[in-house]
N, CA, C and O atoms as CSV, one atom per row, in Angstrom:
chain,resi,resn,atom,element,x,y,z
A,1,UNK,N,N,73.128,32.784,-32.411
A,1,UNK,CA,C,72.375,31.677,-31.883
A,1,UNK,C,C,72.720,31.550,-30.393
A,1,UNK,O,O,73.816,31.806,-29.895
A,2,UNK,N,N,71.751,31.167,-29.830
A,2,UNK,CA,C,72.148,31.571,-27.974
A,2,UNK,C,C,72.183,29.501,-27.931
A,2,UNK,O,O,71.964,28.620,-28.762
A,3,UNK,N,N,72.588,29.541,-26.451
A,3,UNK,CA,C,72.421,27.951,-26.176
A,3,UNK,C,C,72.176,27.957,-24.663
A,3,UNK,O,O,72.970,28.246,-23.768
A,4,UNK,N,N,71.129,27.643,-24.596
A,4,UNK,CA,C,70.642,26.741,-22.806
A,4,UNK,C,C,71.440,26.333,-22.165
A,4,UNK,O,O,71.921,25.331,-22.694
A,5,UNK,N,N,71.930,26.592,-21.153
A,5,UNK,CA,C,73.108,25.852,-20.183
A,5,UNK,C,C,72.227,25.664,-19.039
A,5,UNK,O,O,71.636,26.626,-18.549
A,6,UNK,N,N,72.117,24.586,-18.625
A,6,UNK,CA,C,71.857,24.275,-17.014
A,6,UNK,C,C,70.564,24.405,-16.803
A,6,UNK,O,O,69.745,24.029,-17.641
A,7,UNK,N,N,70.147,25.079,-15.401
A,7,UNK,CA,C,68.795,25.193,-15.285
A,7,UNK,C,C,68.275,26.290,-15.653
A,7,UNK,O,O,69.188,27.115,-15.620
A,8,UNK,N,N,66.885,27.008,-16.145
A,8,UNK,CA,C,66.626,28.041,-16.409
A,8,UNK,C,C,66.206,28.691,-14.910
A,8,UNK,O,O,65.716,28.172,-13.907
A,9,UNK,N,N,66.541,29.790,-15.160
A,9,UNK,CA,C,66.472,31.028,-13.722
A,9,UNK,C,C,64.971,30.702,-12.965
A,9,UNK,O,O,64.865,30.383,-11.781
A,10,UNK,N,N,64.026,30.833,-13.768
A,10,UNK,CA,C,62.727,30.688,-13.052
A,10,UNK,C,C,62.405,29.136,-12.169
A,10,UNK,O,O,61.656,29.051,-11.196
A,11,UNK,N,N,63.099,28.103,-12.730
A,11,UNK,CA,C,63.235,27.152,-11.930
A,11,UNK,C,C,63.786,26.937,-10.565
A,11,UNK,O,O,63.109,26.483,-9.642
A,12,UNK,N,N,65.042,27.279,-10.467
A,12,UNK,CA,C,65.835,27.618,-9.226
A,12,UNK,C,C,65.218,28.123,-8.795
A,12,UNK,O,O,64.475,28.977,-9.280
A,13,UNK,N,N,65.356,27.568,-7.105
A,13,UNK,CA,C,64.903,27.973,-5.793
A,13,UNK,C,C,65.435,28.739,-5.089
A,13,UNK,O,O,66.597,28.388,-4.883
A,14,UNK,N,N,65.032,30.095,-4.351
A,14,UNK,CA,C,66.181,31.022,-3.703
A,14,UNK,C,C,65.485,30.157,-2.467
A,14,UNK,O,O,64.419,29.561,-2.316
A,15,UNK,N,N,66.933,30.471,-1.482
A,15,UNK,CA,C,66.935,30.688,-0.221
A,15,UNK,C,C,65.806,30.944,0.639
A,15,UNK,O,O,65.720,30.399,1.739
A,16,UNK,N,N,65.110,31.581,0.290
A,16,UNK,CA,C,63.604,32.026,0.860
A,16,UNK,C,C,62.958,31.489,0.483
A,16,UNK,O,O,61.829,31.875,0.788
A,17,UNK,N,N,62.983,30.282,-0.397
A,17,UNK,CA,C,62.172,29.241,-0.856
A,17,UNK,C,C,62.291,27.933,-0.291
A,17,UNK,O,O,61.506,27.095,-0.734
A,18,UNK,N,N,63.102,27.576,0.591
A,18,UNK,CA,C,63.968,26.473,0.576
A,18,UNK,C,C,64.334,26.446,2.155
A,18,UNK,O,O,65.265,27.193,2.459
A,19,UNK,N,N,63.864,25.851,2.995
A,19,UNK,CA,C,64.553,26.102,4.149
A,19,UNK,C,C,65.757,25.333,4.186
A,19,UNK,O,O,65.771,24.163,3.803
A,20,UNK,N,N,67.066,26.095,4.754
A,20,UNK,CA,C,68.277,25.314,4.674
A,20,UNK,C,C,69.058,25.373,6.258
A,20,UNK,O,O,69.634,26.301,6.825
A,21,UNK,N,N,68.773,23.843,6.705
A,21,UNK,CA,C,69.417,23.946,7.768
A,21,UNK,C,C,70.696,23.162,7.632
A,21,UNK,O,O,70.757,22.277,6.779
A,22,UNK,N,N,71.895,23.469,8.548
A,22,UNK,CA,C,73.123,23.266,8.155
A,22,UNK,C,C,73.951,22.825,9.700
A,22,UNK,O,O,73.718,23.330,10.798
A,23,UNK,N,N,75.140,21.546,9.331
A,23,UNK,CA,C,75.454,21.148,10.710
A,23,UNK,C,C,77.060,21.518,10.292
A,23,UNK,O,O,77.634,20.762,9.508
A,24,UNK,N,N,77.779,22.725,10.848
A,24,UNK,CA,C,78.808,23.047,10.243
A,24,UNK,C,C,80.137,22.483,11.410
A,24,UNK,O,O,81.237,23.016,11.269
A,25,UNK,N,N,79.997,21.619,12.310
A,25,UNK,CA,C,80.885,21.128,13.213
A,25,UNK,C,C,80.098,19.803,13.620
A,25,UNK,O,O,79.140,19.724,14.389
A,26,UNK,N,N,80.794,18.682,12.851
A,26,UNK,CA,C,80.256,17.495,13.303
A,26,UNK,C,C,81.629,16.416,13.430
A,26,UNK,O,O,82.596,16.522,12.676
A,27,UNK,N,N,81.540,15.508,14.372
A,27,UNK,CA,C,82.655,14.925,14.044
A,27,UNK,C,C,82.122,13.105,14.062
A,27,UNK,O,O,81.079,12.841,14.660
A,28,UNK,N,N,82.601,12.417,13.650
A,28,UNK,CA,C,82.811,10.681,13.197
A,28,UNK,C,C,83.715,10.101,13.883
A,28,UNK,O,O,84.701,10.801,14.114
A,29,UNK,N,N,83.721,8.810,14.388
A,29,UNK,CA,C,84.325,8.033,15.286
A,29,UNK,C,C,85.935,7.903,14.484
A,29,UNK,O,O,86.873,7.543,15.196
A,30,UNK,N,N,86.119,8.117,13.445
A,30,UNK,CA,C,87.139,8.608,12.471
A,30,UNK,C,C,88.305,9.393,13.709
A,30,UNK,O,O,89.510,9.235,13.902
A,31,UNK,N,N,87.274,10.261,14.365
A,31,UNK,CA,C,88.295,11.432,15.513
A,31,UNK,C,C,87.555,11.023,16.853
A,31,UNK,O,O,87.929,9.963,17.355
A,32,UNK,N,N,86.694,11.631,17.406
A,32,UNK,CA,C,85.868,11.469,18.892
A,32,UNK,C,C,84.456,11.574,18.662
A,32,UNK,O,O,83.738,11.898,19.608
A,33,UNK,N,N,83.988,11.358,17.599
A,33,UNK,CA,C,82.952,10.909,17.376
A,33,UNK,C,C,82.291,9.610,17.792
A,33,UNK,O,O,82.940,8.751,18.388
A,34,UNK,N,N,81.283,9.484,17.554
A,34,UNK,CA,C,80.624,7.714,18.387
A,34,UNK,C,C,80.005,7.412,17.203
A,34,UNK,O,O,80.174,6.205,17.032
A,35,UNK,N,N,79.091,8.087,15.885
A,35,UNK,CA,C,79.137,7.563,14.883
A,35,UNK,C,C,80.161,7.435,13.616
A,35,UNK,O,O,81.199,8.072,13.433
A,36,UNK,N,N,79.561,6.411,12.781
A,36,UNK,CA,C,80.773,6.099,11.419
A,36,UNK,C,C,79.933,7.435,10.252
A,36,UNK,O,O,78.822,7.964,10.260
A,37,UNK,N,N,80.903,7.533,9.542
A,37,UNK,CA,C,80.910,8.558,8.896
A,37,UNK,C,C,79.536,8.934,8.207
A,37,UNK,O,O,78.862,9.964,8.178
A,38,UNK,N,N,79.378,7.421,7.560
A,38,UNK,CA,C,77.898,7.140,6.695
A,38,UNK,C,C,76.699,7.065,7.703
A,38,UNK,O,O,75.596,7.466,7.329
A,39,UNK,N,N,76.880,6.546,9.020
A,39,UNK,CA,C,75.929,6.883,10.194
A,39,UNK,C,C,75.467,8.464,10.201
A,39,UNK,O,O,74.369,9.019,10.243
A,40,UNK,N,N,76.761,8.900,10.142
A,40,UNK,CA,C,76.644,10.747,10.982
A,40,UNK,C,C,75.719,11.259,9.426
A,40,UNK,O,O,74.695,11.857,9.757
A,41,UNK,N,N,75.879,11.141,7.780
A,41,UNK,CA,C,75.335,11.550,7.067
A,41,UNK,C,C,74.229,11.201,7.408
A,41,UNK,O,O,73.413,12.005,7.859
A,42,UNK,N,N,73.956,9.777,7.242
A,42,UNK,CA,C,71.903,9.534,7.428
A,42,UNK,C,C,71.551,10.014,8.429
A,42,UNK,O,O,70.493,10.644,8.402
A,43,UNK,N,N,72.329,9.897,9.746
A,43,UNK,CA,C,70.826,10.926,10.131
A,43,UNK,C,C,70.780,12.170,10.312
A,43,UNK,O,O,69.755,12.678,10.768
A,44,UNK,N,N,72.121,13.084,9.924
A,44,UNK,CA,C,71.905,14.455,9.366
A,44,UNK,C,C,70.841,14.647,8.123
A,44,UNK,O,O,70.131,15.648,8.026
A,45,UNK,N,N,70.827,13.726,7.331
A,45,UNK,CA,C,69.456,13.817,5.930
A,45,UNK,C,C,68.110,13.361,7.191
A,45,UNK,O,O,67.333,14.241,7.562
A,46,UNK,N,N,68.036,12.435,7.541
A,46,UNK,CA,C,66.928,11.976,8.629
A,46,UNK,C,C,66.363,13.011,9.110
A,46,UNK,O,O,65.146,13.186,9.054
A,47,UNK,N,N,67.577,14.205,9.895
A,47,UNK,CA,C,66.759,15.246,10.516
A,47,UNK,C,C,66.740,16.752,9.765
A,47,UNK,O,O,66.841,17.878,10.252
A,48,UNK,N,N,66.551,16.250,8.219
A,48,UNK,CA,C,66.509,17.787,7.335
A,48,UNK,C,C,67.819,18.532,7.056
A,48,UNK,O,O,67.876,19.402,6.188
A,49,UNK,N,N,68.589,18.272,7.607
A,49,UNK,CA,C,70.150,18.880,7.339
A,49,UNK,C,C,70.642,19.093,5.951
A,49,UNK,O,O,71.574,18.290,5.899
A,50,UNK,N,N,70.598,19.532,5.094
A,50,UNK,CA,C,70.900,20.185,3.630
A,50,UNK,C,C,72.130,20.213,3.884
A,50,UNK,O,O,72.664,19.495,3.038
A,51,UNK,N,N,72.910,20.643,4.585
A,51,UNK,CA,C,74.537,21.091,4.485
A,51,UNK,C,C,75.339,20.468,5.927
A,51,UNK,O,O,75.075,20.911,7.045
A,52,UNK,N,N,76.217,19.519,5.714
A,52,UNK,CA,C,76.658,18.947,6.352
A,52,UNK,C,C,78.151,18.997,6.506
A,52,UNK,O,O,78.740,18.297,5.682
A,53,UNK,N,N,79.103,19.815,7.571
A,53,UNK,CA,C,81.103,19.692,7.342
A,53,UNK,C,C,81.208,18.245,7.999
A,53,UNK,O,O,80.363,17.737,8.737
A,54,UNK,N,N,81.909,17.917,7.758
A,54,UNK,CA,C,82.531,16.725,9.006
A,54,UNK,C,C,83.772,17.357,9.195
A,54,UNK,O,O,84.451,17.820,8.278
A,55,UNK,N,N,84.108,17.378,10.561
A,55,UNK,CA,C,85.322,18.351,10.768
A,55,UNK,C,C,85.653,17.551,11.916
A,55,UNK,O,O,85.722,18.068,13.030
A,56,UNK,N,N,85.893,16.152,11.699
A,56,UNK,CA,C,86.992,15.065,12.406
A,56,UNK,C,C,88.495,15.980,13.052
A,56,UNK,O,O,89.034,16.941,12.504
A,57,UNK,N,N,88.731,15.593,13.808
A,57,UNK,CA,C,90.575,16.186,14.592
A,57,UNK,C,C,91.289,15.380,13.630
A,57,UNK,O,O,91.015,14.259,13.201
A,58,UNK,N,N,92.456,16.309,13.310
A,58,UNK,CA,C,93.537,15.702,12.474
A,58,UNK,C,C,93.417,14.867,11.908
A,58,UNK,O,O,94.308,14.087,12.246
A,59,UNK,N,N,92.609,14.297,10.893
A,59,UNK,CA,C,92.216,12.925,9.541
A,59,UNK,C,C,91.409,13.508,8.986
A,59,UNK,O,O,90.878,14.463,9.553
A,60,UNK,N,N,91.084,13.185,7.851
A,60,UNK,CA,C,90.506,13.313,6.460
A,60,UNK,C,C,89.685,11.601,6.467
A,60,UNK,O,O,88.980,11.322,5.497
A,61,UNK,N,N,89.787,10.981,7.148
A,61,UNK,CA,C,90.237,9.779,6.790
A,61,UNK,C,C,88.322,9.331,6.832
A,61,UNK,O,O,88.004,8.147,6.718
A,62,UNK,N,N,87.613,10.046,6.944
A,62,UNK,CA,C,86.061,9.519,7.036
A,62,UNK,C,C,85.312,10.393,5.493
A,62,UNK,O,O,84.232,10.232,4.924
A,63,UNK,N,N,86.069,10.997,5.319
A,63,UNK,CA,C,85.346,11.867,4.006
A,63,UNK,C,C,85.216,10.992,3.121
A,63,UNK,O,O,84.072,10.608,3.365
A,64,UNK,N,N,85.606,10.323,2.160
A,64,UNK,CA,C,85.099,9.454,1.287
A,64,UNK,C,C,83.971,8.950,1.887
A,64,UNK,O,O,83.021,9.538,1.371
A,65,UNK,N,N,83.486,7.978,2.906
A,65,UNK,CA,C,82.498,7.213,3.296
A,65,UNK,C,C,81.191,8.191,3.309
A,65,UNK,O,O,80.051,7.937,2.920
A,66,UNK,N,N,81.721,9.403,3.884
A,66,UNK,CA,C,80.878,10.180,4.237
A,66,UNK,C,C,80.109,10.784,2.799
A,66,UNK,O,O,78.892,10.890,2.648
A,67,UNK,N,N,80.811,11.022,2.138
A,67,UNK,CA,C,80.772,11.521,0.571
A,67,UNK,C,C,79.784,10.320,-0.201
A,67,UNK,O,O,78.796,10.685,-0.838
A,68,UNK,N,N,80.063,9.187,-0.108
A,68,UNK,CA,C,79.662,8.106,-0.305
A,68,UNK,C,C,78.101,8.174,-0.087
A,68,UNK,O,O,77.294,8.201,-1.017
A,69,UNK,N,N,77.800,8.194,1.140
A,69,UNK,CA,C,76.423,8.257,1.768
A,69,UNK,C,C,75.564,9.158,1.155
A,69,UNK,O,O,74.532,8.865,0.551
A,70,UNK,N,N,76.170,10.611,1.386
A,70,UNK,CA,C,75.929,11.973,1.002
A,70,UNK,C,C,75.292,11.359,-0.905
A,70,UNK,O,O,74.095,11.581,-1.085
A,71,UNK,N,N,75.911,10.804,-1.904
A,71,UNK,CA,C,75.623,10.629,-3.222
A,71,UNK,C,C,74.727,9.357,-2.942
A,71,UNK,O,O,73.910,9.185,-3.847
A,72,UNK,N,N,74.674,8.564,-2.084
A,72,UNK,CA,C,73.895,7.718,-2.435
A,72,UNK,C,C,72.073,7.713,-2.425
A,72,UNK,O,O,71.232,7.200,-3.164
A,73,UNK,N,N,72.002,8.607,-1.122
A,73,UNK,CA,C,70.680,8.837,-0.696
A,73,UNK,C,C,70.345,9.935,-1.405
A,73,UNK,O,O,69.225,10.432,-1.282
């Protein structure tokens, strides 16, 4: 007997289906940033951004908020 896990293959979207733009160096007033963490997510989603680092100087300390935003919208 087989069992369904997850999504079926033909559903999933490749890469070439999907445009994925990505902001892999961003930082939050957390470090020298001028926005708050949940600021810097909305308007990375605002301007299409799929993949977002926050890569604050020395703290961690905006990732939850940021994470926060990221699940809410």
């Amino acid at each position: 007997m087989s069992e369904s896990r997850g999504t079926p293959c033909s559903t999933v979207k490749t890469l070439d289906e999907v445009p994925l733009i990505a902001d892999l160096h961003t930082h939050s007033n957390a470090s020298d940033g001028i926005l708050r963490p949940e600021e810097l997510v909305s308007r990375a989603k605002s301007q299409g951004v799929s993949l977002l680092a926050l890569t604050d100087h020395d703290t961690t300390a905006g990732i939850d908020a940021a994470k926060r935003e990221a699940i809410a919208a």
